[in-house]
C-alpha positions in Angstrom: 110.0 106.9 117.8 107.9 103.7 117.7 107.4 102.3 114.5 104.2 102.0 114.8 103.5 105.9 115.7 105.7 106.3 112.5 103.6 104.8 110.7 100.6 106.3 112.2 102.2 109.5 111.7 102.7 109.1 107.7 99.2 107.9 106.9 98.1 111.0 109.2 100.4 113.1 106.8 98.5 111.4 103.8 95.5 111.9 104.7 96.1 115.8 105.3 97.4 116.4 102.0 94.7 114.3 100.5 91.8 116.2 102.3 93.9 119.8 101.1 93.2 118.1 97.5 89.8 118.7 97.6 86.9 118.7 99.6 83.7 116.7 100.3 80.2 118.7 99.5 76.9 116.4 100.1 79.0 113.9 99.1 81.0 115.4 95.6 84.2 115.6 95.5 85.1 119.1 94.6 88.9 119.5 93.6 91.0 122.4 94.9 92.3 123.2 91.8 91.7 123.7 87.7 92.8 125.0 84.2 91.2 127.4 82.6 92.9 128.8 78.9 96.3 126.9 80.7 96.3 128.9 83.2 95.8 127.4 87.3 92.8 128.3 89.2 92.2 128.1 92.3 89.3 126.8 95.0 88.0 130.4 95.6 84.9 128.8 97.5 82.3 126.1 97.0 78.7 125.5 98.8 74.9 123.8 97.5 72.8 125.5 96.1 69.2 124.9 97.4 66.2 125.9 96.2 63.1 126.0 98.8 64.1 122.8 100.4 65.7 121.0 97.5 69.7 120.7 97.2 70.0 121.1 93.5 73.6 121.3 92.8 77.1 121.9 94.4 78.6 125.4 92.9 82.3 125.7 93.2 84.0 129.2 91.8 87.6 129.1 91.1 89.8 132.1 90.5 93.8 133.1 89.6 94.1 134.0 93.0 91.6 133.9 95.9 89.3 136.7 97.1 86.2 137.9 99.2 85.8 140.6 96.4 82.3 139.6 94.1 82.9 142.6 91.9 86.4 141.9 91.8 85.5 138.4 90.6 83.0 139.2 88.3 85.0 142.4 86.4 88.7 140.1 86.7 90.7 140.1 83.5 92.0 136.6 84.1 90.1 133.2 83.6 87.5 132.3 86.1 85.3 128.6 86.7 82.0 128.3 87.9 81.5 124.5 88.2 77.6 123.1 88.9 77.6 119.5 90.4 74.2 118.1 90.2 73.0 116.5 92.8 69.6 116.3 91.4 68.2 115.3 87.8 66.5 119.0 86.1 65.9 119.2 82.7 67.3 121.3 80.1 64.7 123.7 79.7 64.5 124.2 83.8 68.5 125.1 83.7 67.7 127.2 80.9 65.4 129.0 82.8 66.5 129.2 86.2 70.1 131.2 84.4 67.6 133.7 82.3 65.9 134.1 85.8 68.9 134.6 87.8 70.3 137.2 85.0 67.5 139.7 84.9 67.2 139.5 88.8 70.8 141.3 88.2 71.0 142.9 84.6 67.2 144.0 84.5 65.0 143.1 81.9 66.7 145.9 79.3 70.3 144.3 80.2 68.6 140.6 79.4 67.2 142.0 75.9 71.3 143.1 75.6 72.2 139.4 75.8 69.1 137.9 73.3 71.9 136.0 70.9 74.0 134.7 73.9 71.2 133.6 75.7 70.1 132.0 72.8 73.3 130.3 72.2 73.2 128.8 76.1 69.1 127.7 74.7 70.7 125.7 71.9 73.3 124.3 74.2 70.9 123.1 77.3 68.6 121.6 74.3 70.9 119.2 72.7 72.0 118.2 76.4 68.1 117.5 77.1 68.8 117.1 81.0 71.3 117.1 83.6 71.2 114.1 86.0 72.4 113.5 89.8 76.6 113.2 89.3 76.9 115.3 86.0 79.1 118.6 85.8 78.4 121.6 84.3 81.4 124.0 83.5 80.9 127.6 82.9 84.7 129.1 81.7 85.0 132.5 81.5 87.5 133.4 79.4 88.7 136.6 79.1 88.7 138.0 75.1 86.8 134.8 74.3 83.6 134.4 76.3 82.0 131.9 78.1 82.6 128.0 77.5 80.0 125.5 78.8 81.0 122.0 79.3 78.4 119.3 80.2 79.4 115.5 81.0 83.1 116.5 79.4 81.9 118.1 76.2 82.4 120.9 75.8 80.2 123.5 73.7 81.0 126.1 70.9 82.5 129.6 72.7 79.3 132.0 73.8 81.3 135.2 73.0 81.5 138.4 75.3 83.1 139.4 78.6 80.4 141.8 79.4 78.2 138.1 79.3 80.5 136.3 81.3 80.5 138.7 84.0 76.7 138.6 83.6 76.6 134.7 84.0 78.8 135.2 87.2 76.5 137.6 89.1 73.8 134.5 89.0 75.8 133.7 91.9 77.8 136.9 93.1 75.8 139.7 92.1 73.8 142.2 93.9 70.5 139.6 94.0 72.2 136.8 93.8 70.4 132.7 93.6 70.8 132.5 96.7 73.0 134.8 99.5 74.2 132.2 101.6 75.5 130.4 98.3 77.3 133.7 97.5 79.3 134.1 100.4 80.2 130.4 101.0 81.2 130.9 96.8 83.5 133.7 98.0 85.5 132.0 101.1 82.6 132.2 103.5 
């Protein structure tokens, strides 16, 4: 072979493994891969989230093992990511708010009441971050036995405690009425 088709044939190689590294979402780089509690997630699916005609973030879900199950996801008994890449600037109370919002459309409003001292605890988070600009991440761990963990900008924030919550955060995005439908599926291989 050529040299020159070697060589053209390694930097094709490079790039491949490069692009199954992570992929590119209006223009965030979203990794294939993270820890959770030491354990390795996987990409389970990733797509924006828009609201009327405004791309507010990129969502990407990451799981022990991929799946097309949301149930599955939500009830699993291993550590699961959502990760919110902003692609927009929303303040702290807005966040707030769209979450609460997104919970009762799937717990009811006797299932959000269930959740008043967790919700509060996300509150007290979202207020000391003030606002979340264009290029910031926000991590939502789930950890099973523990809770949820929110990190914003790399810090992260005291353990919300509950499963039963956690699940609750993830059907914002995979439950019955989720943010948005298109979101859910693309979140869950789609």
């Amino acid at each position: 072979m050529h040299p020159f088709k070697k060589t053209l044939l390694a930097a094709s190689l490079l790039l491949s493994v490069a692009a199954a590294q992570a992929l590119d979402i209006s223009g965030q780089n979203v990794p294939d891969k993270a820890d959770v509690a030491g354990q390795a997630l996987v990409l389970n699916g990733a797509g924006v989230r828009t609201k009327i005609v405004v791309d507010v973030y990129v969502a990407a879900l990451y799981t022990a093992k991929r799946g097309n199950d949301a149930n599955a996801v939500i009830r699993a008994a291993a550590p699961r990511r959502m990760e919110l890449r902003m692609l927009r600037e929303v303040s702290a109370a807005t966040m707030h708010e769209s979450f609460v919002d997104g919970l009762e459309d799937n717990v009811g409003k006797a299932g959000l009441k269930q959740y008043a001292a967790q919700l509060d605890a996300l509150d007290r988070v979202f207020k000391e971050v003030k606002t979340v600009a264009k290029g910031d991440v926000i991590q939502l761990d789930f950890v099973p036995g523990q809770g949820t963990r929110v990190t914003v900008r790399g810090k992260s924030y005291p353990v919300i405690a509950g499963d039963d919550f956690a699940g609750a955060m993830l059907s914002i995005w995979l439950g019955n009425d989720p943010v948005q439908d298109s979101l859910k599926g693309k979140l869950l291989g789609g």
